[in-house]
N, C-alpha and C positions, 0 to 999 in steps of 0.2 A: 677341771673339765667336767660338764652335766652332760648326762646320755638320759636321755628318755628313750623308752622303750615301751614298743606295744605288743600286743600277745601275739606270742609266736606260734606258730600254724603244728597244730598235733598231730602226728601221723593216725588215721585211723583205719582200724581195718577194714576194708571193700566192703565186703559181705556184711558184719556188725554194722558199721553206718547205713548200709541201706535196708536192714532190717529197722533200724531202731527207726528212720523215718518213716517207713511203714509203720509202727508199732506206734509212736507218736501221733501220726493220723488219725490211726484208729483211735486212740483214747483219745484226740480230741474230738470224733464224734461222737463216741458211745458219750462223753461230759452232757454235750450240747444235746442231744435227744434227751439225757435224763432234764438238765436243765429247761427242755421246752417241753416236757409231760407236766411238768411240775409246773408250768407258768401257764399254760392252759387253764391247768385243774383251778389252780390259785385265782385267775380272770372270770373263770365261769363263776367260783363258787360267789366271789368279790359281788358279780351283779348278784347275786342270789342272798346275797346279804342287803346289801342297800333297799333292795324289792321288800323283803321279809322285816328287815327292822323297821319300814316305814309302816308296812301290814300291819304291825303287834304291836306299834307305836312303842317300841323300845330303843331307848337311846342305847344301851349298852351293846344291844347288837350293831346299831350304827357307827360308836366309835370301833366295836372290832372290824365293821368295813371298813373304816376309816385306814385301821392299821394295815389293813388286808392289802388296801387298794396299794400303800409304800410296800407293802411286799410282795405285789405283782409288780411295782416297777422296777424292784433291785431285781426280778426274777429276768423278765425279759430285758432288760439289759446287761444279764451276767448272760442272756442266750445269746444275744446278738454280740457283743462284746466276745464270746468264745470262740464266734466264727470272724469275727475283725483280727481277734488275735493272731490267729494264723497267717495271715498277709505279713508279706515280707516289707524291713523297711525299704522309704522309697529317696528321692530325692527333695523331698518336701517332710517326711515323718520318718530322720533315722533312726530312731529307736521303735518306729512301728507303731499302734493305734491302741497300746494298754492305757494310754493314760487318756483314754476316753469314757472310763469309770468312773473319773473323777465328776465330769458334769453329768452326769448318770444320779451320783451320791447326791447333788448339791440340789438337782432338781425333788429327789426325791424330801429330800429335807425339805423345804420350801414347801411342798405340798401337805407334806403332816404337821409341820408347825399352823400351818394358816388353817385347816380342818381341825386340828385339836383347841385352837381357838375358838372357831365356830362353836363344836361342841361343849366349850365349857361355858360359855353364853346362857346355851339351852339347857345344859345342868342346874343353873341356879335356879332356874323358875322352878324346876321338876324337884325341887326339895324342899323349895317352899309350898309348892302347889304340887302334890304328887297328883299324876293322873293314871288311867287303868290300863294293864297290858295284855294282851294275850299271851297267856301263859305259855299254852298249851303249844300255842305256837311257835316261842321261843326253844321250847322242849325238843318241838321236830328239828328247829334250827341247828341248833346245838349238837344233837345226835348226829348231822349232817354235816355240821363244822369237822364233829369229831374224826368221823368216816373219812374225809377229803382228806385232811390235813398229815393224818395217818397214812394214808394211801401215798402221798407226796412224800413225807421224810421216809418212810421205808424206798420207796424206789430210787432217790436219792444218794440214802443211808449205803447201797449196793456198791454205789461210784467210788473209783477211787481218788479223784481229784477234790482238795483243798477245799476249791469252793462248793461242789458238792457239796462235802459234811459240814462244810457250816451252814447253809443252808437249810440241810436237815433237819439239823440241831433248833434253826429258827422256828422252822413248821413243829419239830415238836414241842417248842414252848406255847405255840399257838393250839397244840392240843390240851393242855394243859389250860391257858385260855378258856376251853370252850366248857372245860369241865367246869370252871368256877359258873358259866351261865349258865350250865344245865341246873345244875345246884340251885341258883337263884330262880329261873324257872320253875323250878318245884317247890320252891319256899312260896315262892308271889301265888302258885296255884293252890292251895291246900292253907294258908294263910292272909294274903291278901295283901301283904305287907310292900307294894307297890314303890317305896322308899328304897330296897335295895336295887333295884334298877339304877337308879342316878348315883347311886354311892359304886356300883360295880362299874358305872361309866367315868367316874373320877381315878377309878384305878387304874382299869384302861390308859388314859388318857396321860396320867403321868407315867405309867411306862413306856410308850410313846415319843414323848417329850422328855424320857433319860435316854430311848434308845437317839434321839435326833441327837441331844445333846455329846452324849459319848461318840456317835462316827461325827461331829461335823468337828469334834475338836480332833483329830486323827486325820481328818479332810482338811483345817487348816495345818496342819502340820505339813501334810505333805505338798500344799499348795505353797509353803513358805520354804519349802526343801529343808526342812530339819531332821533329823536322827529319826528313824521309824522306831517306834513304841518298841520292837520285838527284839530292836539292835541295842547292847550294851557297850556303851565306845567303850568305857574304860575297861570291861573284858574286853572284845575286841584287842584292842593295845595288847594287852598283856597276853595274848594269845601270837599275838605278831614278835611281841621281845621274845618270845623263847626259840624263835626261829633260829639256829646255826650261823653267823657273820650279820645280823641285824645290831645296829647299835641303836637307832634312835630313829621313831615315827616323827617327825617336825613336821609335817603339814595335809592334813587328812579332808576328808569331804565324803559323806556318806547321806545318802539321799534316798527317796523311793520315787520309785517311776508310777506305780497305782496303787501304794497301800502291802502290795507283796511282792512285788518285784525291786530288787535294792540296786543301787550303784554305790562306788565309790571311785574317789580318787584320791592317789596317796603318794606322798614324797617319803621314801626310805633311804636312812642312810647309814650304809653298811661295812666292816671294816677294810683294809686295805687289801686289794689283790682279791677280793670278794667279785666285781666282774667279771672277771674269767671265767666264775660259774651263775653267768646273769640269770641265764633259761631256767636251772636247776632251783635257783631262790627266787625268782617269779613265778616259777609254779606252786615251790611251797606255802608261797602269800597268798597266791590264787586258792589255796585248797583251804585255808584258815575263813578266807572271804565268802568263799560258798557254804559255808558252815551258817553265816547269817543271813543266806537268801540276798547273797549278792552275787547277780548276774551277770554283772559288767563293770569291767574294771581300768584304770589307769596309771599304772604304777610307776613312779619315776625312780630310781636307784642313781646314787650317787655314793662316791668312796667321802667320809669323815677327815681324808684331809684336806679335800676340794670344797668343806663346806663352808657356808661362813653364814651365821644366822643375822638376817635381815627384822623391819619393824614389821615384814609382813607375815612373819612365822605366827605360831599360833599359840600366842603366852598361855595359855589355857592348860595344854599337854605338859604342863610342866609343877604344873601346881598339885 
């Protein structure tokens, strides 16, 4: 006899559950303000590079708009995706509109691969043939990259949601960024040396095209529904066998919905007279589950002497 079973309904208390969907609310506005301060600042400053690098005829400020312009678009679309997120699902999207990040990620990719091409086109001439920059005005650039950039991870850095701080964390590698140009800046003005401009746009440029390359393999992963980078099946497993009447995981499935939100589905099978406390060792599975940012779940229980292993178990879990 197979009993599948699906999450049974938690009592919770009045007052606590409608506090915490207030509380909920709220911290899904306060995210999304921070997220669209930050995607403002990040679009102004974006035009004010492209303007400026073309003024001083400095590629290096160019490919950092280059990198700017992919991170105004992970920006406003982590803003607009925070307010899609809250819609309930419907009868068309039931799990809801998180994995609308995913063509968010895949555009933005597409866009810095095809500019960091451009830009390395125009690097080869520029180190064969260096030509002259305005220093001085890369200097003010820079100072201003700095100020922005700053401005954005601190107000960010405040939040306390996920994708906040990473975020943050990006902006302040972008300050870090801007220190290498001011640097260069001051060398090209007080020396002349006009060559580290295209050498500071090649570095640019490959970090860029590591950052494209590291999310898009993480964006095929989860586009092919494989294991999230964050999730360890075989801990996992071993976190589920020490469960109380667990004998054997036989047929698992663990996927991500956008990168950070996880599902699974899982066949357990448990010793005898163990369904009588189904609720009690489905919750304990649930609470092991949400340990790896898995939100939603499938759990099937069956007793070990109703089992009988098929070609379609999963040889794998056994090796």
């Amino acid at each position: 006899m197979r009993t599948r079973l699906t999450r049974d309904p938690v009592p919770e208390d009045p007052i606590s559950a409608e506090d915490k969907a207030l509380s909920d609310g709220a911290r899904a506005s306060v995210t999304s303000n921070g997220v669209k301060i930050a995607a403002i600042l990040n679009i102004a400053f974006t035009v004010v590079e492209f303007i400026g690098g073309a003024l001083t005829n400095s590629l290096a400020v160019m490919a950092d708009a280059l990198h700017d312009l992919g991170d105004s678009m992970v920006l406003l679309s982590s803003w607009k995706i925070e307010s899609l997120s809250q819609r309930s699902p419907d009868w068309k999207r039931t799990f809801g509109y998180r994995r609308m990040s995913l063509l968010a990620a895949f555009l933005n990719a597409v866009v810095l691969l095809g500019g960091s091409v451009i830009i390395f086109f125009q690097v080869i001439g520029r180190l064969v043939n260096p030509q002259p920059v305005h220093a001085v005005g890369i200097i003010w650039l820079a100072v201003l990259g700095i100020v922005v950039n700053t401005a954005g991870s601190l107000k960010l850095k405040k939040g306390g949601s996920l994708n906040e701080r990473m975020i943050s964390w990006h902006l302040l590698e972008d300050v870090l960024g801007w220190v290498g140009i001011l640097l260069a800046g001051i060398i090209m003005h007080f020396t002349g040396f006009y060559r580290i401009d295209p050498v500071i746009t090649i570095g640019f440029t490959v970090f860029v095209l590591w950052g494209v390359w590291r999310n898009s393999k993480e964006l095929l992963n989860v586009f092919l529904e494989g294991v999230p980078s964050n999730v360890s099946l075989k801990e996992l497993l071993r976190e589920l066998g020490t469960i109380t009447d667990v004998r054997e995981i036989c047929d698992i499935h663990v996927w991500s919905l956008d990168g950070k939100q996880h599902l699974c589905a899982l066949k357990v099978i448990v010793k005898p007279g163990a369904m009588k406390d189904c609720a009690v060792l489905q919750g304990a599975i649930r609470k092991k589950l949400e340990n790896y940012h898995i939100v939603h779940s499938t759990i099937e229980l069956q007793e070990e002497q109703f089992h009988v292993h098929t070609q379609h178990d999963q040889a794998f879990l056994t090796n």
